[in-house]
N, CA, C and O atoms as a MOPAC input file, in Angstrom:
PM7 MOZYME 1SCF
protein

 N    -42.17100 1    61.13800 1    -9.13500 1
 C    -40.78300 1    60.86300 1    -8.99800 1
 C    -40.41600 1    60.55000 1    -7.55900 1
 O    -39.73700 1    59.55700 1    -7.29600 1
 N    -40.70100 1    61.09400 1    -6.94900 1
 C    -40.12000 1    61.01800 1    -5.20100 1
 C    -41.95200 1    60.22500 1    -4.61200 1
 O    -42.39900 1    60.57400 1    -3.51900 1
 N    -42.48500 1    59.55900 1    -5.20600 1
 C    -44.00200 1    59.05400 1    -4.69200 1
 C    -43.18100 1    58.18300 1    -3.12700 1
 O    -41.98600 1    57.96700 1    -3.32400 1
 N    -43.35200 1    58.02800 1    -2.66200 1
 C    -43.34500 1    56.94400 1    -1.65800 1
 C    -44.15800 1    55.45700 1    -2.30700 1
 O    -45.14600 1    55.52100 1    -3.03900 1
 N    -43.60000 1    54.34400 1    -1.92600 1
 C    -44.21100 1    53.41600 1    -2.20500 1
 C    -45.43300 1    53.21600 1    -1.55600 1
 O    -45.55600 1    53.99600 1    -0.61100 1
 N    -46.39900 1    52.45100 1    -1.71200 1
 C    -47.88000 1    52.85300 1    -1.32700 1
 C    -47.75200 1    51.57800 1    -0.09000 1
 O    -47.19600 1    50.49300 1    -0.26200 1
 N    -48.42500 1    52.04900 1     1.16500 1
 C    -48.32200 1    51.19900 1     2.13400 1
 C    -49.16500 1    50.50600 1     2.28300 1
 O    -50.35000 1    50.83800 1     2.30400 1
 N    -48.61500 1    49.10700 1     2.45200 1
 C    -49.81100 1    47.59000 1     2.80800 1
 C    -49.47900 1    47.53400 1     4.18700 1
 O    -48.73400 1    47.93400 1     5.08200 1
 N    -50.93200 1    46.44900 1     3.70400 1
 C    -51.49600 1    46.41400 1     5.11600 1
 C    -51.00900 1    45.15900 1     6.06600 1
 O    -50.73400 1    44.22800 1     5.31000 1
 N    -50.76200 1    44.72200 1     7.67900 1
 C    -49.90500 1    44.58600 1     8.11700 1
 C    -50.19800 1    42.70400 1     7.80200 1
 O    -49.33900 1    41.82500 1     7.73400 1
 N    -51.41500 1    42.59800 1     7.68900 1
 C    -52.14900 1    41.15700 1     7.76800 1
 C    -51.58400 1    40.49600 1     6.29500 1
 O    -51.64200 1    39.27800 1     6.13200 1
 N    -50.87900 1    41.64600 1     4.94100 1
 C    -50.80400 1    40.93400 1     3.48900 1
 C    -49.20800 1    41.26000 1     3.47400 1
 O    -48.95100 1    41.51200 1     2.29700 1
 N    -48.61400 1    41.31500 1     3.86500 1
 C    -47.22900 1    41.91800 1     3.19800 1
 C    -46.71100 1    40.79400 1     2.53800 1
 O    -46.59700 1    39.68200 1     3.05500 1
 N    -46.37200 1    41.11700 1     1.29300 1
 C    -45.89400 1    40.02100 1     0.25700 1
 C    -44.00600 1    40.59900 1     0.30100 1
 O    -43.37000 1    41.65200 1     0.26200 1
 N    -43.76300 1    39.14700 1     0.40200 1
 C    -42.30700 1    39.03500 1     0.24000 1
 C    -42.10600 1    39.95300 1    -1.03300 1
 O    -42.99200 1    40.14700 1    -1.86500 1
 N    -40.92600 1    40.45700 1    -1.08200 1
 C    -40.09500 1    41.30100 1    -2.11900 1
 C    -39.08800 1    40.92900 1    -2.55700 1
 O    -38.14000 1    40.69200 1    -1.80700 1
 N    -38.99300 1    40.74700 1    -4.11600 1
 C    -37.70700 1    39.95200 1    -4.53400 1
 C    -36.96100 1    41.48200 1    -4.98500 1
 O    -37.41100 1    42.46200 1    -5.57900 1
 N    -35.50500 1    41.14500 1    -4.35300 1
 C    -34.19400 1    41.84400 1    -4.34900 1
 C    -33.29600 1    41.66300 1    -5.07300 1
 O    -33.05900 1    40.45600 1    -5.01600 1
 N    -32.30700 1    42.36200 1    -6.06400 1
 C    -31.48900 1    42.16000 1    -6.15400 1
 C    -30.42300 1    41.92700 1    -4.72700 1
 O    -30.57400 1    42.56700 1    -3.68600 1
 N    -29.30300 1    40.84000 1    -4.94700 1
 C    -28.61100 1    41.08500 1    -4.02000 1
 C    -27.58900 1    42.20600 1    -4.24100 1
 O    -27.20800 1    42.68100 1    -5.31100 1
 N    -27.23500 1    42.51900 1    -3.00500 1
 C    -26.30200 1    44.11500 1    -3.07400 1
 C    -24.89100 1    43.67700 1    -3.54300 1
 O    -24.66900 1    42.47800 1    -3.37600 1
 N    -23.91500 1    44.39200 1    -4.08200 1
 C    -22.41500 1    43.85000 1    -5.01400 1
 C    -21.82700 1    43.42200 1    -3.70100 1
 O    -21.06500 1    42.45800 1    -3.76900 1
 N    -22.03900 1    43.96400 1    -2.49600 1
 C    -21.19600 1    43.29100 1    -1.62300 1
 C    -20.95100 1    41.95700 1    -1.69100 1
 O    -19.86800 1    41.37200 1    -1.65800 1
 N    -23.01100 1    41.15500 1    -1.87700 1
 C    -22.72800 1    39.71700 1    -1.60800 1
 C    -22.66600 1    39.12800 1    -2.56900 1
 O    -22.24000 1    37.98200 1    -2.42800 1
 N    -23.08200 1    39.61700 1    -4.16700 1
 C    -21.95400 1    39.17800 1    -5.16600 1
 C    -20.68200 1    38.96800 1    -5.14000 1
 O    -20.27800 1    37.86400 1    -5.50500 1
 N    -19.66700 1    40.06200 1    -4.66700 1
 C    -18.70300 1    39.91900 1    -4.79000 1
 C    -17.90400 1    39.11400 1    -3.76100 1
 O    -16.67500 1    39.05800 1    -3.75000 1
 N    -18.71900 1    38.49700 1    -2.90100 1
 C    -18.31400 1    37.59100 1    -1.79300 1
 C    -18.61800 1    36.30300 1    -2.03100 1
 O    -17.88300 1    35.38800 1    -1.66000 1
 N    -20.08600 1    36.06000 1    -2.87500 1
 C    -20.29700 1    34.41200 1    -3.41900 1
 C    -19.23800 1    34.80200 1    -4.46500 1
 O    -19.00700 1    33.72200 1    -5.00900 1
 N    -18.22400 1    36.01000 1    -5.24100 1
 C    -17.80500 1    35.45500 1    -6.36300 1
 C    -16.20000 1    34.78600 1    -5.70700 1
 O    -15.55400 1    33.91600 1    -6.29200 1
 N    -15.84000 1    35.36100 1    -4.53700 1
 C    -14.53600 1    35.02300 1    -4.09100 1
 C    -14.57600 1    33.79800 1    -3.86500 1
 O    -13.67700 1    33.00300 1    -4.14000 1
 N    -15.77800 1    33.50700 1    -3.26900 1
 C    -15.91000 1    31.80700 1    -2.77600 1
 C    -15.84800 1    30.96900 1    -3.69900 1
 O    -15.32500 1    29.85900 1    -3.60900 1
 N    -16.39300 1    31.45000 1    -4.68700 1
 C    -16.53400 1    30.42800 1    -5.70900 1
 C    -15.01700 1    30.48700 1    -6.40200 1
 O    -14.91500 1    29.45500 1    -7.06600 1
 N    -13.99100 1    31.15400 1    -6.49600 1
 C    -12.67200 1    31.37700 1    -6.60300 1
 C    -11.65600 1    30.81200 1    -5.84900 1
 O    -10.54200 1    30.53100 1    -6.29000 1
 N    -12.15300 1    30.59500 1    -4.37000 1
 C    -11.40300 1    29.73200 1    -3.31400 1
 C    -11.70600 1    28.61600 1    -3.99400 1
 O    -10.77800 1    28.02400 1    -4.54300 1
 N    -12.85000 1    28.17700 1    -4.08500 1
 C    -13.31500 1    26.63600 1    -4.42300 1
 C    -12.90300 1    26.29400 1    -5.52900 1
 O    -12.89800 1    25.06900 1    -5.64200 1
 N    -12.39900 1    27.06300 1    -6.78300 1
 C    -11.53700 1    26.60000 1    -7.77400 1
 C    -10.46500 1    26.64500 1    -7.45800 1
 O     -9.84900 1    25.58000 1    -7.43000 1
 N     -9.81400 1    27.82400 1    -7.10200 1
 C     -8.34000 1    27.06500 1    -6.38400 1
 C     -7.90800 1    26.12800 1    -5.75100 1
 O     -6.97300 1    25.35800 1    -5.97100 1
 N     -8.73800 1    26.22200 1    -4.81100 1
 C     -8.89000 1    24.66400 1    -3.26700 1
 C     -9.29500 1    23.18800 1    -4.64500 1
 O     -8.80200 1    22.10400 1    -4.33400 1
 N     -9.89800 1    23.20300 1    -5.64700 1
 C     -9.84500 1    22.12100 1    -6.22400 1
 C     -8.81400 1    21.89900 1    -7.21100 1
 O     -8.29600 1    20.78300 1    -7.18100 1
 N     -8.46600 1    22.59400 1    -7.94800 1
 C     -6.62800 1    22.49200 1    -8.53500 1
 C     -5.42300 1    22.22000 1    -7.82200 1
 O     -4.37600 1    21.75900 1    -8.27700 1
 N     -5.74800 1    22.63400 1    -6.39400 1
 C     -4.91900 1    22.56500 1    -5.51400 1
 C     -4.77000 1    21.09700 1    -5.48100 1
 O     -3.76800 1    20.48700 1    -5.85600 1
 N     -6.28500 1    20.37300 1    -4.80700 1
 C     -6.20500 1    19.42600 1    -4.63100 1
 C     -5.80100 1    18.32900 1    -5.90900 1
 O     -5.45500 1    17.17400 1    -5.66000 1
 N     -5.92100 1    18.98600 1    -7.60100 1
 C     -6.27700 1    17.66400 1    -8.19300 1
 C     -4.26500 1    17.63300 1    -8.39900 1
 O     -3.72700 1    16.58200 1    -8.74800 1
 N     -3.58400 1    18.66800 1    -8.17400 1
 C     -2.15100 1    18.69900 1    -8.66100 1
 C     -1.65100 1    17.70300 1    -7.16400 1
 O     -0.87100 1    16.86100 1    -7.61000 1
 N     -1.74500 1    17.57100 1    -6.19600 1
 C     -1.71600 1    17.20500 1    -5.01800 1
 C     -1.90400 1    15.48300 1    -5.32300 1
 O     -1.02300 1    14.63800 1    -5.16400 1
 N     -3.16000 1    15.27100 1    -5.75300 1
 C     -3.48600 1    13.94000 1    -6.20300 1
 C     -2.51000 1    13.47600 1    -6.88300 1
 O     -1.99400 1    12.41200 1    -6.54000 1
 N     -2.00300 1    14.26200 1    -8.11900 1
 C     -1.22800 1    13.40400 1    -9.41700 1
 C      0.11500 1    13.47300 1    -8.33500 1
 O      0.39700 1    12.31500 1    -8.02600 1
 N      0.75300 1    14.16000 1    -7.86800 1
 C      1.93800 1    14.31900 1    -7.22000 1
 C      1.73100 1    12.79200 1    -6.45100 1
 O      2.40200 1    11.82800 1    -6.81900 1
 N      0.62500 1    12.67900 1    -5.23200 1
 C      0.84300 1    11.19800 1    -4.65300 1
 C      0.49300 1    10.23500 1    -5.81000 1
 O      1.25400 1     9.26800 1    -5.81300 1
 N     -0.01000 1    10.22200 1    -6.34400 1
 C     -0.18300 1     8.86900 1    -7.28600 1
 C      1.17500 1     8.99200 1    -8.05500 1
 O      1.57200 1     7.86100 1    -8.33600 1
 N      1.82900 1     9.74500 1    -8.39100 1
 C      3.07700 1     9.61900 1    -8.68000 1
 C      4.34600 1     8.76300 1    -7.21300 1
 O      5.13600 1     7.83500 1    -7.38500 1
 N      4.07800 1     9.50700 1    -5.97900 1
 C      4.78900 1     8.98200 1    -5.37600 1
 C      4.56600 1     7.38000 1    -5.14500 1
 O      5.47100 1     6.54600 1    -5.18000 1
 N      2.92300 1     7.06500 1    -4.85600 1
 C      2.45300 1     5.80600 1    -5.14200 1
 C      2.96900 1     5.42500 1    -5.67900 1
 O      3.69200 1     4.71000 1    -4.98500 1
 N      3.25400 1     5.31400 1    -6.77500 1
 C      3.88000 1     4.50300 1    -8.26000 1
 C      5.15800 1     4.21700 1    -7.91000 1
 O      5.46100 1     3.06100 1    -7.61700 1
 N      5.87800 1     5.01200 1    -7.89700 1
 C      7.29900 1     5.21100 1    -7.08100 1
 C      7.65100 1     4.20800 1    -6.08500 1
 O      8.57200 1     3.43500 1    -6.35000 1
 N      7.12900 1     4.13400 1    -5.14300 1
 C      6.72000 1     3.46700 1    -3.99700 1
 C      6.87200 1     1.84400 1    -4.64200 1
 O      7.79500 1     1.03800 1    -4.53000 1
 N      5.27200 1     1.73000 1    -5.51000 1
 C      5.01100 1     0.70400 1    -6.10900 1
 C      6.52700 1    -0.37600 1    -6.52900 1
 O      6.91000 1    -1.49500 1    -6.18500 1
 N      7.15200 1     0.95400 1    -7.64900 1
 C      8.07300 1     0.44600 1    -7.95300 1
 C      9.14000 1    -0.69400 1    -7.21700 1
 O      9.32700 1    -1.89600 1    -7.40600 1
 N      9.69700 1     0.24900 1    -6.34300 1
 C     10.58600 1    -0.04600 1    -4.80900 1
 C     10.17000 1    -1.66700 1    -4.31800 1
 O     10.80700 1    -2.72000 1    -4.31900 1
 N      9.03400 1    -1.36700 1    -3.98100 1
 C      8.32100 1    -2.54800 1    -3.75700 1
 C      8.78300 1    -3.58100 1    -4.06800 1
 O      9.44600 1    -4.41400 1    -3.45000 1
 N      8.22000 1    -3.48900 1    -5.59900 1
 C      8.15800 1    -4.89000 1    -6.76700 1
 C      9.94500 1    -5.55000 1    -6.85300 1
 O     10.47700 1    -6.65700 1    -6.94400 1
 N     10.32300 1    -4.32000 1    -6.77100 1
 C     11.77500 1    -4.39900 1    -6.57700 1
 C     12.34500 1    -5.32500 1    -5.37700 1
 O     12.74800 1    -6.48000 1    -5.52000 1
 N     12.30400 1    -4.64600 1    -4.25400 1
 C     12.59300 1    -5.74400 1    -3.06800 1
 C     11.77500 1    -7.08900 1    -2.89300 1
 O     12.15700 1    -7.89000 1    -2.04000 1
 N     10.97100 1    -7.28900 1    -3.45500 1
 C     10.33500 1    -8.30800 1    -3.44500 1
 C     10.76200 1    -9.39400 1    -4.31500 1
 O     10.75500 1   -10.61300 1    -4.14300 1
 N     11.19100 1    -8.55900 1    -5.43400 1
 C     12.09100 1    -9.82700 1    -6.48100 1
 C     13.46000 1   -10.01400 1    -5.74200 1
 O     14.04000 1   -11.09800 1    -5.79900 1
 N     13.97700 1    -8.93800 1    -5.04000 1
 C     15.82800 1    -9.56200 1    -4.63000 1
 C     15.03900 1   -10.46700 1    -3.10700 1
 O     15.74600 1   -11.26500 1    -2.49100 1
 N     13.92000 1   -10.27500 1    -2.76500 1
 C     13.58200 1   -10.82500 1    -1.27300 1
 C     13.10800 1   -12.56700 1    -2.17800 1
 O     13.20900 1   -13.62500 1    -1.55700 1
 N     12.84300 1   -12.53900 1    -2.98300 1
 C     12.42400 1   -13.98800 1    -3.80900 1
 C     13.94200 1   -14.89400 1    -3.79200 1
 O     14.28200 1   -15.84000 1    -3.08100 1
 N     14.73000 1   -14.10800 1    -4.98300 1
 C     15.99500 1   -14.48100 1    -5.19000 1
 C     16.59600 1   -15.07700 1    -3.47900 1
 O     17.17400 1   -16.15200 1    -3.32000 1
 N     16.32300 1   -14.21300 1    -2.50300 1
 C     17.45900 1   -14.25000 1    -1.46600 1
 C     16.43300 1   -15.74400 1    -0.75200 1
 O     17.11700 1   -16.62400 1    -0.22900 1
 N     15.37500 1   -15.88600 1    -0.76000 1
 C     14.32700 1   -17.12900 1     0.11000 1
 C     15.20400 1   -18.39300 1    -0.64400 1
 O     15.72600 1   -19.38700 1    -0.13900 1
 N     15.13900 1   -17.88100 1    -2.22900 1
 C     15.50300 1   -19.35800 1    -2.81300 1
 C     16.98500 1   -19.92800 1    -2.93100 1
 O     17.35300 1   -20.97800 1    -3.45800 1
 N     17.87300 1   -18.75800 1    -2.17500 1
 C     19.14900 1   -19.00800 1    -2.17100 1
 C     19.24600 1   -19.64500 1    -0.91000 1
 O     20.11500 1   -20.50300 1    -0.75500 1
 N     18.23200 1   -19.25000 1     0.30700 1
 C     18.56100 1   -19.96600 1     1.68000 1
 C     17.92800 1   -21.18600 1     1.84300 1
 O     18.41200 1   -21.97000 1     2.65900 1
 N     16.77400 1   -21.54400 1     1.11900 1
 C     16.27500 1   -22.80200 1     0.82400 1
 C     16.97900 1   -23.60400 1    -0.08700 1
 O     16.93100 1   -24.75700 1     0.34000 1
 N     17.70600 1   -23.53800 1    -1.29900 1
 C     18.74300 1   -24.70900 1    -1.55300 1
 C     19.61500 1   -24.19800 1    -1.05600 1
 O     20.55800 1   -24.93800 1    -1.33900 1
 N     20.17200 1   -23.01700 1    -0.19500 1
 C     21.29900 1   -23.78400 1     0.93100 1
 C     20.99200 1   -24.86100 1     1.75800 1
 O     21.54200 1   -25.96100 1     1.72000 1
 N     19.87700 1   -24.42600 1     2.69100 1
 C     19.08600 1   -25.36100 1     3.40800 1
 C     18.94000 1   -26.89000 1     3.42200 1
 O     19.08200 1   -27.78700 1     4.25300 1
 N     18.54200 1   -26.77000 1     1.93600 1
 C     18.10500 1   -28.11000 1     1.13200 1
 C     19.89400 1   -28.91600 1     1.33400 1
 O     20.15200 1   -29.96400 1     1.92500 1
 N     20.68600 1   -28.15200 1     0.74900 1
 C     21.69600 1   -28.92400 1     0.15400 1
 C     22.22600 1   -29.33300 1     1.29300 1
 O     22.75200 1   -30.43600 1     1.13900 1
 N     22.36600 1   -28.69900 1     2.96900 1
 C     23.03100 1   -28.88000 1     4.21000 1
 C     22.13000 1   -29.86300 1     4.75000 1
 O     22.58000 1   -30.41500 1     5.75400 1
 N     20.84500 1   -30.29200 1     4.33500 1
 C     19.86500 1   -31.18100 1     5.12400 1
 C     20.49300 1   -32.48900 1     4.57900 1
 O     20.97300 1   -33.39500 1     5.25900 1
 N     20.38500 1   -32.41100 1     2.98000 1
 C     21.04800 1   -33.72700 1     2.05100 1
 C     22.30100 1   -33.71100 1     2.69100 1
 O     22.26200 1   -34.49500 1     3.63900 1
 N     23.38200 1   -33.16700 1     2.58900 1
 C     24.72400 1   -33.55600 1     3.18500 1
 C     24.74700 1   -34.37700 1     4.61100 1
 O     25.50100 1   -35.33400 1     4.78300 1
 N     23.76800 1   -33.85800 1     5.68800 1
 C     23.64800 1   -34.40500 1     6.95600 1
 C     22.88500 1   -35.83300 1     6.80900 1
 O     23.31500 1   -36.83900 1     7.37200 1
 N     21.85200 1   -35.83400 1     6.09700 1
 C     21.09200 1   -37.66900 1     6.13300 1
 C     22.05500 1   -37.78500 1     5.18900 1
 O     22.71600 1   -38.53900 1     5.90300 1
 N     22.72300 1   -37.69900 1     4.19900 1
 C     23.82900 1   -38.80900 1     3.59600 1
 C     25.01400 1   -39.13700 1     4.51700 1
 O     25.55000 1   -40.23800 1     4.39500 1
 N     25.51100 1   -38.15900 1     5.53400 1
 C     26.63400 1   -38.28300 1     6.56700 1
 C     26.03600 1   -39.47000 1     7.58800 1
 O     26.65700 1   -40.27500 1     8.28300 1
 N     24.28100 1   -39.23200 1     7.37600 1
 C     23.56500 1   -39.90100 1     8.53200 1
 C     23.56300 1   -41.70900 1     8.70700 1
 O     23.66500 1   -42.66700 1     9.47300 1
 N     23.32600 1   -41.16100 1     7.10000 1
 C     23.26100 1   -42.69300 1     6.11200 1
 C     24.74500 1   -43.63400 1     6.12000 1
 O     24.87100 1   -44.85700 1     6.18500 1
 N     25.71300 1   -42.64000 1     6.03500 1
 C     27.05100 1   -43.65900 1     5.99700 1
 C     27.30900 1   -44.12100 1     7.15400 1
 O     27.92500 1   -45.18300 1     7.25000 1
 N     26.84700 1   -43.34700 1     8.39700 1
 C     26.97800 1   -43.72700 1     9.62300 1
 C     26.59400 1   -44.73600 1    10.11300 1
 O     27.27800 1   -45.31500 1    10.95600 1
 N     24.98400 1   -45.36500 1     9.56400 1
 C     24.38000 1   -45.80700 1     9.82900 1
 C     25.15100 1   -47.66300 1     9.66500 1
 O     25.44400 1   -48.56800 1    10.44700 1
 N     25.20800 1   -47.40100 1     7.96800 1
 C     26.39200 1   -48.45000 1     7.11600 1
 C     27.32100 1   -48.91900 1     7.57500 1
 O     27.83300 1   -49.92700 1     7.08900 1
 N     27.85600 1   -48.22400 1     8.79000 1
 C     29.44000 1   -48.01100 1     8.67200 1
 C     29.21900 1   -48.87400 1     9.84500 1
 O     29.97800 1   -49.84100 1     9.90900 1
 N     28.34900 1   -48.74400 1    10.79000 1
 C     27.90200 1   -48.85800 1    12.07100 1
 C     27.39000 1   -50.89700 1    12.12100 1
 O     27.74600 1   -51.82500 1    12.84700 1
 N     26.29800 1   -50.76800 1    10.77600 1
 C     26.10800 1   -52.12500 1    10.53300 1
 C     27.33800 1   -53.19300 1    10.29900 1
 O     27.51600 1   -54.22400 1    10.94800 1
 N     28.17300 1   -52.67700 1     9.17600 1
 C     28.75500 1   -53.22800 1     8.74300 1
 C     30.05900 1   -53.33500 1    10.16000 1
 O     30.77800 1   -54.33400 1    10.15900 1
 N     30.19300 1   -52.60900 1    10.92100 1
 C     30.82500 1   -53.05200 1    12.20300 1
 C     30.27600 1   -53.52500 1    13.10600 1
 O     30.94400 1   -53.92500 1    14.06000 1
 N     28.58000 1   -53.65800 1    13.09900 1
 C     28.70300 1   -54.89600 1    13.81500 1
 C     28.03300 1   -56.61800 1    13.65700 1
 O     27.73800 1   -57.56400 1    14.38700 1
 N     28.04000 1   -56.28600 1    12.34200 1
 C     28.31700 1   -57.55500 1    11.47400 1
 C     29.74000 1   -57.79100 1    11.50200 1
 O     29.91200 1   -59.00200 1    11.37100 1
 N     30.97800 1   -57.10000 1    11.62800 1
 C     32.15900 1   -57.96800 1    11.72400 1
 C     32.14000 1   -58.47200 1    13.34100 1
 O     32.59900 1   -59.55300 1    13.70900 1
 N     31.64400 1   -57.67400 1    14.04700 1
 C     31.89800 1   -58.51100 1    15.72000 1
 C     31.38100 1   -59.49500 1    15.63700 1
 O     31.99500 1   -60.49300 1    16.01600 1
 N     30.10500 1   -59.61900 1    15.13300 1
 C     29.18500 1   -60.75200 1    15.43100 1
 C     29.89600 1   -62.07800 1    13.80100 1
 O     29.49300 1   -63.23800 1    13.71800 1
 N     30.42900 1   -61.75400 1    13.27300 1
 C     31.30500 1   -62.70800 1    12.77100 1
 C     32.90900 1   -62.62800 1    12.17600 1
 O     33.37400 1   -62.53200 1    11.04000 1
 N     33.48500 1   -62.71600 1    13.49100 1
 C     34.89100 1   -62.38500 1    12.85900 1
 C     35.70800 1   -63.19000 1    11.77600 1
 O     35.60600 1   -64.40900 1    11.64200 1
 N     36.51000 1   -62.40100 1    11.03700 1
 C     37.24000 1   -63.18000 1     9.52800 1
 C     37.50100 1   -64.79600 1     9.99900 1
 O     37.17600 1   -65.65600 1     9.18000 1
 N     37.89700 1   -65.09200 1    10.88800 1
 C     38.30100 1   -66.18500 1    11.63700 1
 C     37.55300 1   -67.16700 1    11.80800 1
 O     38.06000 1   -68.28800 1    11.78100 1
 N     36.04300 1   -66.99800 1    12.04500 1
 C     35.41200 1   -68.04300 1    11.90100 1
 C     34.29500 1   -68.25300 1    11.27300 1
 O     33.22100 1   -68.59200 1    11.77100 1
 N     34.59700 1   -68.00600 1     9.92200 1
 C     33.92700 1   -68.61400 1     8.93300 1
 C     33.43900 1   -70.47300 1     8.71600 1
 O     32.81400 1   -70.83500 1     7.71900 1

């Protein structure tokens, strides 16, 4: 009952398999408890930004359609103030010929 274990010799000592002591059980078991928390943590964290993402997304798609609408309202303004100026350009031009085709032949001497 009380034998002492029998002593080897210093040249053979064979490794000894151990239980580990509850201390370091109960310390790989906490860790492994952080590391499930720390990963729920993280996967509720994930859905929360991919939610805000989306959100975001939304906003986006949004200003981008009133930013469409607003390009194509300043381009046929654009358009329509360019046409008004070469047609103003154009009558000028007419107006200009046709006055000086009357100098160069007045009603008078036909």
């Amino acid at each position: 009952m009380g034998d002492p274990p029998p002593e080897q010799s210093p040249g053979h000592s064979k490794p000894e398999w151990r239980l580990p002591s509850w201390n370091k059980i109960g310390e790989f078991v906490v860790i492994v408890m952080r590391l499930e928390r720390s990963v729920e943590t993280l996967r509720e964290d994930n859905q929360k930004l991919q939610e805000q993402v989306s959100r975001l997304q939304r906003q986006v798609d949004d200003q981008a359609g009133q930013l469409k609408v607003l390009v194509s309202f300043v381009h046929t303004s654009l358009r329509d103030q360019v046409d008004t100026r070469a047609e103003r350009a154009a009558i000028g031009v007419f107006e200009r010929l046709i006055a000086f085709k009357s100098e160069e032949n007045p009603e008078g001497q036909r």
